[in-house]
N, C-alpha and C positions, 0 to 999 in steps of 0.2 A: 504494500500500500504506500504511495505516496504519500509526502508532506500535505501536500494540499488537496488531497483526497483524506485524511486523518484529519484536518483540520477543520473542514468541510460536515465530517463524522461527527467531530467533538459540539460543534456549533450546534448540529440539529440535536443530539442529545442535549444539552443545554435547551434550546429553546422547548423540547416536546417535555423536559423536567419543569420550565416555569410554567407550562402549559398547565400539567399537572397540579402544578401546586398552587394555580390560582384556580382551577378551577374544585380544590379542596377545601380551599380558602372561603370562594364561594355556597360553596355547601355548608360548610359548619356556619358562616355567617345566616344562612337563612334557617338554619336548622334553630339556631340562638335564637329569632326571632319569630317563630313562627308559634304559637300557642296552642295549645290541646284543652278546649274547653270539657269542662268537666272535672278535670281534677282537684280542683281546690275551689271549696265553697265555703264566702264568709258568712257564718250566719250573725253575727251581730259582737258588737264590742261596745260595752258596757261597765263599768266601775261595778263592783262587788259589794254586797250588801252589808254593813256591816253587823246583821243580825244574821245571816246566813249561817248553816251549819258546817265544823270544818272550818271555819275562818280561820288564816295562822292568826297566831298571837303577837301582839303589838310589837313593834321592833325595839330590843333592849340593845344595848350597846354590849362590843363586848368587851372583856378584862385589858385592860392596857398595860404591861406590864415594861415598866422602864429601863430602862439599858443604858447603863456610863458609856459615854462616847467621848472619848479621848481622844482628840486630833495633834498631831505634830505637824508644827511648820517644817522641822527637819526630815523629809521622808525616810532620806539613809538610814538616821539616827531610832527611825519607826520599826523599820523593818529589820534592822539588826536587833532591835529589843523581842522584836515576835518572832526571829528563829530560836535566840538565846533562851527564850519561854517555852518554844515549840519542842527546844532539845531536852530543858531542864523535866517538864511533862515528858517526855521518852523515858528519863533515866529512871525518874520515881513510878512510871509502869513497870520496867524493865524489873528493876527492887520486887514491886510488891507483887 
């Protein structure tokens, strides 16, 4: 096969690949758009009674439980304190 017969080859493959893919393009676009009545029926949307049976129960908050937060300006100085903690918890697992 020649250059300019492979070249020739390569193009039409090329062009009959965008052929394809637009016209997949096509399809899923109208498949997106196109609706199937019947599957989903609203019957109505309403607030809830609040004497209804089964009502949750009013919204309580829940426990907040606080946490020291320690920030360092020095980060180095941060993170070599939390391997030094991270080893010294190793050694007293290892112990006990």
């Amino acid at each position: 096969m020649s250059c300019a017969s492979r070249k020739i080859a390569d193009k039409a493959l090329e062009l009959r690949m965008r052929d394809a893919l637009e016209g997949l393009a096509d399809f899923a676009t109208r498949f997106a758009w196109t609706s199937t009545p019947g599957t989903l029926t609203i019957l109505s949307i309403e607030a809830p009674s609040p004497d209804a049976a089964g009502a949750p129960p009013p919204a309580t908050r829940a426990p907040v439980v606080p946490v020291g937060c320690r920030r360092s300006r020095d980060v180095v100085s941060f993170l070599l304190e939390r391997e030094a903690r991270r080893e010294r918890q190793a050694r007293t697992a290892d112990v006990a």
